[in-house]
C-alpha positions as CSV (number, residue, x, y, z in Angstrom):
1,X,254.0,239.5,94.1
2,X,254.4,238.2,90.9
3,X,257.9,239.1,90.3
4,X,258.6,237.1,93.8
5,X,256.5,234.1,92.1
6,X,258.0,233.9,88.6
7,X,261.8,234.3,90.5
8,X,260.5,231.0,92.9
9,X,259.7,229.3,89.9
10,X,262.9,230.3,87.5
11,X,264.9,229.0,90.8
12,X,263.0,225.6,90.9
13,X,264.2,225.1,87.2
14,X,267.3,226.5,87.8
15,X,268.0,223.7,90.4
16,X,266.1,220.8,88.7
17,X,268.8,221.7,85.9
18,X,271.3,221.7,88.2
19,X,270.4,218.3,89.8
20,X,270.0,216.5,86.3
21,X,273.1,217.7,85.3
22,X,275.3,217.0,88.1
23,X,273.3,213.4,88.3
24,X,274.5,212.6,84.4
25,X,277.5,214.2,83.8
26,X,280.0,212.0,83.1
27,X,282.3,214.3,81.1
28,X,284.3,216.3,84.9
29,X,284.9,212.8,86.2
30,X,286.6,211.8,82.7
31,X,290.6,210.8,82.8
32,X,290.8,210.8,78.9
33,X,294.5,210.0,78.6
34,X,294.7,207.3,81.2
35,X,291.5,206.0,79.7
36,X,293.3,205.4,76.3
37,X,296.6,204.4,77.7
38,X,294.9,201.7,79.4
39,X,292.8,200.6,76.4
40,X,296.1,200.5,74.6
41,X,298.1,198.2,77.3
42,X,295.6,195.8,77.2
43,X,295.5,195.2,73.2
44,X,297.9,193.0,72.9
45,X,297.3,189.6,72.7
46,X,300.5,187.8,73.2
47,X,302.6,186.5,76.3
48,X,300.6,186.2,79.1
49,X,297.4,187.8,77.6
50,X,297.4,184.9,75.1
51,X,298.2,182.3,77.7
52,X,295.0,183.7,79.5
53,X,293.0,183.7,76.7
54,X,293.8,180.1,75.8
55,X,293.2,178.7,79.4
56,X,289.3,180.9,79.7
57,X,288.4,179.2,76.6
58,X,289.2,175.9,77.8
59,X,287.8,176.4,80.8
60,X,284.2,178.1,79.0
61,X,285.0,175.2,76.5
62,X,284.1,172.8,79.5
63,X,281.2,174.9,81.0
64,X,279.5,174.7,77.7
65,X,279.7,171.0,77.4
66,X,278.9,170.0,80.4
67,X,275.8,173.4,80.7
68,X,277.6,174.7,83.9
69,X,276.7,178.5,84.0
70,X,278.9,178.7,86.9
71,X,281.8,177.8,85.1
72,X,280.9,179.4,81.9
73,X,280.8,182.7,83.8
74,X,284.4,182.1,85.4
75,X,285.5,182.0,82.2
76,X,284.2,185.0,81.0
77,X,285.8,186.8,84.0
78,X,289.5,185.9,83.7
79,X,289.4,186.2,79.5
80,X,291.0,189.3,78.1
81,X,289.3,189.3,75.0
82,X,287.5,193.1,75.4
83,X,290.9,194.6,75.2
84,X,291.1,194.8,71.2
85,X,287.6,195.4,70.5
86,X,287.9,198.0,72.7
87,X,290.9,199.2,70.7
88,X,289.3,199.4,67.7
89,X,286.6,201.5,68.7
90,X,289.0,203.8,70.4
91,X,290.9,204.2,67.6
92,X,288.2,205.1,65.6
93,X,287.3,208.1,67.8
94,X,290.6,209.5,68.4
95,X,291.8,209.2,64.6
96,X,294.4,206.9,65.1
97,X,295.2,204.9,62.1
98,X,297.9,202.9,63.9
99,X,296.5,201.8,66.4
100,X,293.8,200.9,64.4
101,X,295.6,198.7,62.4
102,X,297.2,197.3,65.7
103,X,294.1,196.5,67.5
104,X,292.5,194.7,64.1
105,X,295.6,192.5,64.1
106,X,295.2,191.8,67.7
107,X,291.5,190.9,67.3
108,X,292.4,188.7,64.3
109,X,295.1,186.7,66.8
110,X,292.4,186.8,69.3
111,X,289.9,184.8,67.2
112,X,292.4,182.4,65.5
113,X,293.4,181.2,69.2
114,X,290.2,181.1,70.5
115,X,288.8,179.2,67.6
116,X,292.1,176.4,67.3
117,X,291.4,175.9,71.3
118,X,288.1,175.3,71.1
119,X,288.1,173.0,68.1
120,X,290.9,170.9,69.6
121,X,288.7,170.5,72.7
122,X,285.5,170.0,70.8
123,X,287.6,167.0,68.5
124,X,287.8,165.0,71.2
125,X,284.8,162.5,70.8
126,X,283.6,162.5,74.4
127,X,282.6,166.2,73.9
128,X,281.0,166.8,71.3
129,X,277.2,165.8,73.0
130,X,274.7,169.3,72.0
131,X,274.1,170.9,75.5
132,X,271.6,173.7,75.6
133,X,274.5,176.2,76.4
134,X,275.6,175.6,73.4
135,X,272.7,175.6,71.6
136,X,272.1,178.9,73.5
137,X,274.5,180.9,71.6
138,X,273.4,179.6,67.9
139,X,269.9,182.0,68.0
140,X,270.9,185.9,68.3
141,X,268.4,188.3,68.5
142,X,267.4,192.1,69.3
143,X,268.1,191.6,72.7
144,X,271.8,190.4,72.5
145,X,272.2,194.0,70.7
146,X,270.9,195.6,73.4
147,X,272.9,194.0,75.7
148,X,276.4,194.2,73.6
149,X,275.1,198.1,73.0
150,X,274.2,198.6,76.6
151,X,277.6,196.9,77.9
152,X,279.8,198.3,75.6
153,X,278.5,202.1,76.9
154,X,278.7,200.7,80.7
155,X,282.6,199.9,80.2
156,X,283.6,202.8,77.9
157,X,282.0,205.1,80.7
158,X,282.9,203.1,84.1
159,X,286.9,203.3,82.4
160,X,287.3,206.7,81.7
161,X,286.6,207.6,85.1
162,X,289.1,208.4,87.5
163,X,288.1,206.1,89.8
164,X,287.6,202.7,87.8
165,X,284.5,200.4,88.9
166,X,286.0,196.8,88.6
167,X,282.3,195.6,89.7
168,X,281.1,197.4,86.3
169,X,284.0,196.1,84.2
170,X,283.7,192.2,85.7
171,X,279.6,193.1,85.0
172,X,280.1,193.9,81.9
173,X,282.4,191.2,80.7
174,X,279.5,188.6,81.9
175,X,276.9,190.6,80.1
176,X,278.3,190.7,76.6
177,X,279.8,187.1,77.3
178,X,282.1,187.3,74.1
179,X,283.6,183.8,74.6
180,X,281.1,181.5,74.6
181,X,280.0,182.3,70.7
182,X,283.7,181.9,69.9
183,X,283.7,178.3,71.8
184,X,280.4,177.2,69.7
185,X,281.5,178.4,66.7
186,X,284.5,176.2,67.4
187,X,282.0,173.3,68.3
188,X,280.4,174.3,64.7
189,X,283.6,173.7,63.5
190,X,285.2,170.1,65.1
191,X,281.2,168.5,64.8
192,X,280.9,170.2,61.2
193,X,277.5,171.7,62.3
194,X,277.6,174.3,60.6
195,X,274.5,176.4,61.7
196,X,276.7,176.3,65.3
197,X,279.2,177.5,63.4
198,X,276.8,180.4,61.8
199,X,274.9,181.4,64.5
200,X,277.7,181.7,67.5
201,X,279.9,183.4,65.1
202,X,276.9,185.7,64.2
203,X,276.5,186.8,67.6
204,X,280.2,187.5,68.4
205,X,280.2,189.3,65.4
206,X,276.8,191.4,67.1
207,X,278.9,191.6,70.5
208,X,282.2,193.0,68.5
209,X,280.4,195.2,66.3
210,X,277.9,197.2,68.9
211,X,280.7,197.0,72.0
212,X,283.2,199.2,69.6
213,X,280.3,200.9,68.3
214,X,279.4,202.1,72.0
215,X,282.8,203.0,72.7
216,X,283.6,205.3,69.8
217,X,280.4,207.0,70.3
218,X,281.6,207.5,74.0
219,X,284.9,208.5,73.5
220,X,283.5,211.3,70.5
221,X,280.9,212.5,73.0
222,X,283.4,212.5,75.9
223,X,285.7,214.6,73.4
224,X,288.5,212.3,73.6
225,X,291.7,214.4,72.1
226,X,292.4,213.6,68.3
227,X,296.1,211.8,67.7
228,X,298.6,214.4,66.6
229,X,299.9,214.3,63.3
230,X,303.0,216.4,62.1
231,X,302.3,216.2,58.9
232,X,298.8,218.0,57.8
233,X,297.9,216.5,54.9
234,X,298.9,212.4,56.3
235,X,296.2,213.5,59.6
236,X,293.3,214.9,57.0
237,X,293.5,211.3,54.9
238,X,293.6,209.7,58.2
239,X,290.1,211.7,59.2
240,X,288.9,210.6,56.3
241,X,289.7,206.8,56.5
242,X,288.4,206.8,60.2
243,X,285.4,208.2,59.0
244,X,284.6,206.0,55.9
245,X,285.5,203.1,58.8
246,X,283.2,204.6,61.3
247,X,280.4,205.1,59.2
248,X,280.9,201.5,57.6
249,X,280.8,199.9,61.4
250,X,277.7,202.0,62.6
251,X,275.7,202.1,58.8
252,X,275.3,198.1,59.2
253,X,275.1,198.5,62.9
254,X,271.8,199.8,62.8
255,X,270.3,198.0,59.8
256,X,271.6,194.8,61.8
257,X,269.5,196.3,65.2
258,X,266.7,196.8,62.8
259,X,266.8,193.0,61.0
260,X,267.2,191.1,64.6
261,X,264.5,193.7,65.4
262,X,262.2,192.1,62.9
263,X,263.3,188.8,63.1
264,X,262.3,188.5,66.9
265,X,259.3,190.0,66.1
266,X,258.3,187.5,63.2
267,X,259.4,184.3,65.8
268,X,257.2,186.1,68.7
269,X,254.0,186.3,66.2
270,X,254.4,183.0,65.5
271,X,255.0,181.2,68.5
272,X,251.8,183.5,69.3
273,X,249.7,182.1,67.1
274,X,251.2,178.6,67.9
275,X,250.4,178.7,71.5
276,X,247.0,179.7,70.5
277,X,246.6,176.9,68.4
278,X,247.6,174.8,70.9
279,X,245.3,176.3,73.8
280,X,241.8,176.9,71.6
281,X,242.3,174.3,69.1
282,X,243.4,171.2,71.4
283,X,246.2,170.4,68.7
284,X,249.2,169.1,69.7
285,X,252.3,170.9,67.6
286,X,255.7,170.0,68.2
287,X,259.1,170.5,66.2
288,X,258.4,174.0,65.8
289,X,260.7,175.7,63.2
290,X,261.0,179.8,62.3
291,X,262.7,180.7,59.2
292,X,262.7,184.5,59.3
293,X,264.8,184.9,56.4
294,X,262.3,182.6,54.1
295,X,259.5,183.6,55.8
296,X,258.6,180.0,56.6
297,X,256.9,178.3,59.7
298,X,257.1,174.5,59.8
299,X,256.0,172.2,62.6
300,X,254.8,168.3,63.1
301,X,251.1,167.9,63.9
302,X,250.7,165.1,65.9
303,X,247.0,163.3,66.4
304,X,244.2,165.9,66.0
305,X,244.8,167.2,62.8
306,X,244.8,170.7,61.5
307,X,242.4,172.0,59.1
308,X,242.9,174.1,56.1
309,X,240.9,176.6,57.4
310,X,242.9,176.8,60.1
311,X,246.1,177.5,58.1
312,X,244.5,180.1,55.8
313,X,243.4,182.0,59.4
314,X,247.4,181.2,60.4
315,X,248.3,182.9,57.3
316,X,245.8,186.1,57.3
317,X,246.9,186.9,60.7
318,X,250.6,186.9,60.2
319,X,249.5,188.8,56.9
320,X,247.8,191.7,59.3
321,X,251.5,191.8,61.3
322,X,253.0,192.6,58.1
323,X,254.4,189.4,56.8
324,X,252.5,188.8,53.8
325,X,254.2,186.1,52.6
326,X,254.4,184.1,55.1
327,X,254.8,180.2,54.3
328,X,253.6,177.1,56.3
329,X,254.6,173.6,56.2
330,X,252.5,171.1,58.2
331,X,253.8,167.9,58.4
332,X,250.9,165.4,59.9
333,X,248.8,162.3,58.5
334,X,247.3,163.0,55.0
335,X,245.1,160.0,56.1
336,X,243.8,162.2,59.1
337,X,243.6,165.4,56.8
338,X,241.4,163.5,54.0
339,X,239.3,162.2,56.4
340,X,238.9,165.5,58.3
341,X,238.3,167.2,54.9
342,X,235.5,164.4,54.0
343,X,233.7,164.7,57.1
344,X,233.4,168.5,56.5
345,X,232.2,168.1,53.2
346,X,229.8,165.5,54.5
347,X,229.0,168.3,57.5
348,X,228.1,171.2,54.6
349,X,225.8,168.8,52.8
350,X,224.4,167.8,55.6
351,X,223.4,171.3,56.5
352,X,222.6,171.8,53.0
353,X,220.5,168.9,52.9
354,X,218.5,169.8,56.4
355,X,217.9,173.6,55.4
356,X,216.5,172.3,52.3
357,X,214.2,169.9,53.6
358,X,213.0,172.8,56.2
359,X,212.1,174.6,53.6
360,X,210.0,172.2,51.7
361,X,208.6,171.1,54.8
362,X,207.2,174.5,55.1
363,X,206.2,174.4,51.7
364,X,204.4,171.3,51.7
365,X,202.6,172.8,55.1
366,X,201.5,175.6,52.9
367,X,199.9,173.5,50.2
368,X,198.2,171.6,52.4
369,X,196.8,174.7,54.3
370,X,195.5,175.6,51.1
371,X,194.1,172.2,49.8
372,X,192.1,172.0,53.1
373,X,191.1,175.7,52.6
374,X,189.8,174.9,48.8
375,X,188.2,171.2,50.1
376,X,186.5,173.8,52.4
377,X,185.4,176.1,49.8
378,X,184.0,173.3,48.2
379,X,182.2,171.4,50.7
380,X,180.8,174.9,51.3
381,X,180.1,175.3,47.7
382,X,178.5,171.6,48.0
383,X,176.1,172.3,50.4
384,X,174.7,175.6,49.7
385,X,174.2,173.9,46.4
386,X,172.4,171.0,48.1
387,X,170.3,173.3,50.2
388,X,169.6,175.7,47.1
389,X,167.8,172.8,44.7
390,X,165.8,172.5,48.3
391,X,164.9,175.6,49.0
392,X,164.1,175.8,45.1
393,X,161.7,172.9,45.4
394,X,159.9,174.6,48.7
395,X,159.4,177.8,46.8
396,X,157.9,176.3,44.1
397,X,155.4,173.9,46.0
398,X,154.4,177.4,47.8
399,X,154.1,179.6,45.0
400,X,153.0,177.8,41.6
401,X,153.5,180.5,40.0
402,X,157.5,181.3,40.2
403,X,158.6,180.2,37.2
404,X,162.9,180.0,38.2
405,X,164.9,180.3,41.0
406,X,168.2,182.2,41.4
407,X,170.9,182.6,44.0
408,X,174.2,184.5,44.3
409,X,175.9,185.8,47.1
410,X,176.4,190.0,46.0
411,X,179.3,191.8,47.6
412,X,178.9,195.1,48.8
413,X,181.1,197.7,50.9
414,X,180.4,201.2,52.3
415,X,184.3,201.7,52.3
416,X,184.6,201.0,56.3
417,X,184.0,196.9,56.2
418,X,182.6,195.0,53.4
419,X,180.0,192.8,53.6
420,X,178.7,189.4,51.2
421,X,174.6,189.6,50.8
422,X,173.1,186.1,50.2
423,X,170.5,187.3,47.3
424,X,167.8,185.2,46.0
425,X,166.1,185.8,42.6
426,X,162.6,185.3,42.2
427,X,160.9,185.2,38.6
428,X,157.3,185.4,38.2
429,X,155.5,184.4,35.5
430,X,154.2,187.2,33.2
431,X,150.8,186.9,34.3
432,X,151.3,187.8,37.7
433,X,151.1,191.9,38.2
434,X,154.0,194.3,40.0
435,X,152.2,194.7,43.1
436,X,151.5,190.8,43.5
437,X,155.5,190.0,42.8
438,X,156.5,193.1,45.5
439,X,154.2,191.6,48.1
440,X,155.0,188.0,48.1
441,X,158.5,188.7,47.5
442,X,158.6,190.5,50.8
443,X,156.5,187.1,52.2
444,X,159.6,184.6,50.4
445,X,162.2,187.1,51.9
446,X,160.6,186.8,55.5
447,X,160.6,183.0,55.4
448,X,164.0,182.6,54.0
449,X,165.5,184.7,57.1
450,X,163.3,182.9,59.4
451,X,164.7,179.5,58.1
452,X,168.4,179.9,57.6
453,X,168.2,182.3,60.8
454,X,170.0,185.2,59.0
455,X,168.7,188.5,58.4
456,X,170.9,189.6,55.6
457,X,168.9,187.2,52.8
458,X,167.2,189.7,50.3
459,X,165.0,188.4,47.4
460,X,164.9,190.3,44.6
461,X,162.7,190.1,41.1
């Protein structure tokens, strides 16, 4: 029973191998020489290829200035401007140095003519208006290398079948959409913007890079046959020059991925905290500008002002996303700052001022608690000495013979409560005997309780 159950389940992997694999193999349906013999026919970029290529610029040319998508795409569609980047990555994974050199020079022709049309069209005065088409191609980030990456494996792949997809390759041409950065850059160019200039040519150069990237990694792992050299020695110097090339397309490939990585990242953080200026503050920020390379956020504050303390909390927080030094410039009305910074101040000392006046408050409560408490005492003190010279004066018109009068008040405790004994002290005079003083001592004692109506008094000799 066991063997029967470990068989069931060796059969269920067995098949769930067999389904992945036969889901994404690519490598049975692969026609590797008609896949490089129709990478090769369409390098070359003369004749009607560069007629082609003129008239899809020109046409993208328009679709950018006047931000039609539709016709932008069009253009795209009809240009033949994969062929040599295609070429070159080819070349690189089948060791051929000729071709190579070929597809490079094809690629250069490619640029030169897309470039001259698109300056001539961009000269003309009437179009050289910013649209947001255009401004569209002059920020690259991480995602336009994941979609030149991601395109560049969808052609490579959907050509060396044996049954090509034209839906993939027409797909893929709109994806990586080569031509419009070409047509900025040659805005850039005839309007002597030169961040247009930057920035398109930037991301063709992303496109170019990660589409032959994907293709020689394709065409290695699809073990497209080596080019045959008679002569040994010519085909190991050619290895090695592929190589070097390879490694010196894919080396800054990645550290590229990585740097639009980061970049993207920085600009999201910010706009982040931007929004949540704008949402939990109530400050309205405009002419927002990310630096990624200076590590610099500027923006115009317009009526309510920022505070200081709300840049330093700005700066801590993009210093716990890991960019430390991060600078802000903040252009709004010192006016508005100076005054914002003054009421604050005034705020503070205000505070300051009220916690202070709490406190001697409470300390002036607390003095007067105890200068009623010692008027108190004192009154006290007052009247028991009033009512002692009276009592004094009673004692003596009943008793002739008592010679002083004294009075304390004696403490005692048993060390569960304590107690204060009102104590009178009765002095005879000498010729009055023990048994005389005891007796009318106790009489003295009796009348003293009787009159102040407390039976602690005690008179003592």
């Amino acid at each position: 029973m066991e063997n029967s159950n470990q068989s069931s389940f060796g059969k269920i992997i067995s098949d769930i191998k067999l389904f992945l694999k036969e889901t994404f193999d690519i490598s049975h349906d692969t026609n590797r020489s008609a896949t490089i013999e129709d990478i090769k026919a369409g390098v070359d970029m003369k004749g009607q290829n560069a007629w082609v290529l003129i008239f899809s610029i020109l046409v993208a040319s328009t679709g950018l200035n006047t931000s039609s998508t539709a016709v932008v795409i069009g253009a795209m569609l009809i240009s033949p401007l994969m062929g040599p980047i295609l070429g070159m990555g080819l070349s690189l994974g089948i060791n051929d140095i000729d071709f190579l050199k070929k597809s490079i020079k094809n690629f250069g022709v490619m640029v030169v003519l897309s470039l001259l049309t698109s300056f001539l069209f961009f000269s003309i005065p009437m179009f050289q208006n910013e649209t947001p088409e255009l401004l569209a191609r002059t920020f690259p980030d991480v995602r336009d290398v994941i979609i030149a990456l991601s395109g560049g494996l969808a052609l490579i792949v959907a050509l060396s079948r044996r049954n090509k997809s034209i839906n993939t390759i027409a797909g893929v041409a709109i994806a990586t959409a080569l031509m419009p950065p070409l047509c900025t850059a040659g805005y850039g160019l005839a309007t002597a913007k030169w961040d247009f200039f930057r920035g398109a040519l930037f991301l063709f150069s992303i496109n170019t890079i990660f589409i032959a990237s994907a293709t020689f990694l394709v065409v290695r792992f699809l073990k497209f046959p080596y080019e045959e050299y008679a002569n040994s020695q010519r085909r190991k110097r050619i290895s090695q020059v592929i190589s070097i090339l390879a490694l010196a397309i894919l080396v800054p490939s990645v550290y590229m991925f990585y740097q639009l990585y980061k970049k993207s990242d920085f600009n999201q953080k910010a706009d982040g905290l931007i929004s949540k200026l704008r949402t939990e503050k109530g400050i309205l920020i405009l002419d927002v500008h990310k630096d990624f390379d200076k590590k610099e956020i500027s923006f115009a504050v317009v009526g309510k002002s920022i505070s200081q303390s709300d840049i330093q909390q700005f700066k801590s927080q993009m210093k716990t996303f890991g960019y430390e030094s991060c600078n802000f410039k903040v252009l709004q009305d010192a006016g508005n700052l100076e005054t914002i910074s003054k009421i604050n101040e005034i705020e503070n000392s205000f505070l300051s001022n009220q916690q202070l006046i709490v406190k001697k408050s409470q300390e002036l409560l607390d003095k007067d608690k105890e200068i009623f408490e010692l008027k108190n005492q004192l009154q006290q003190k007052s009247e028991k000495q009033f009512q002692f010279n009276e009592i004094a004066e009673e004692i003596k018109a009943l008793h002739d013979d008592v010679e002083s009068v004294a009075y304390s008040e004696k403490i005692t405790t048993d060390f569960s409560k304590t107690d204060t004994i009102p104590t009178f002290g009765i002095f005879w005079k000498n010729n009055i005997n023990s048994k005389v003083k005891t007796e009318e001592n106790k009489k003295l004692q009796n009348w003293l309780r009787k009159k102040f109506k407390d039976e602690r008094i005690i008179v003592v000799n």
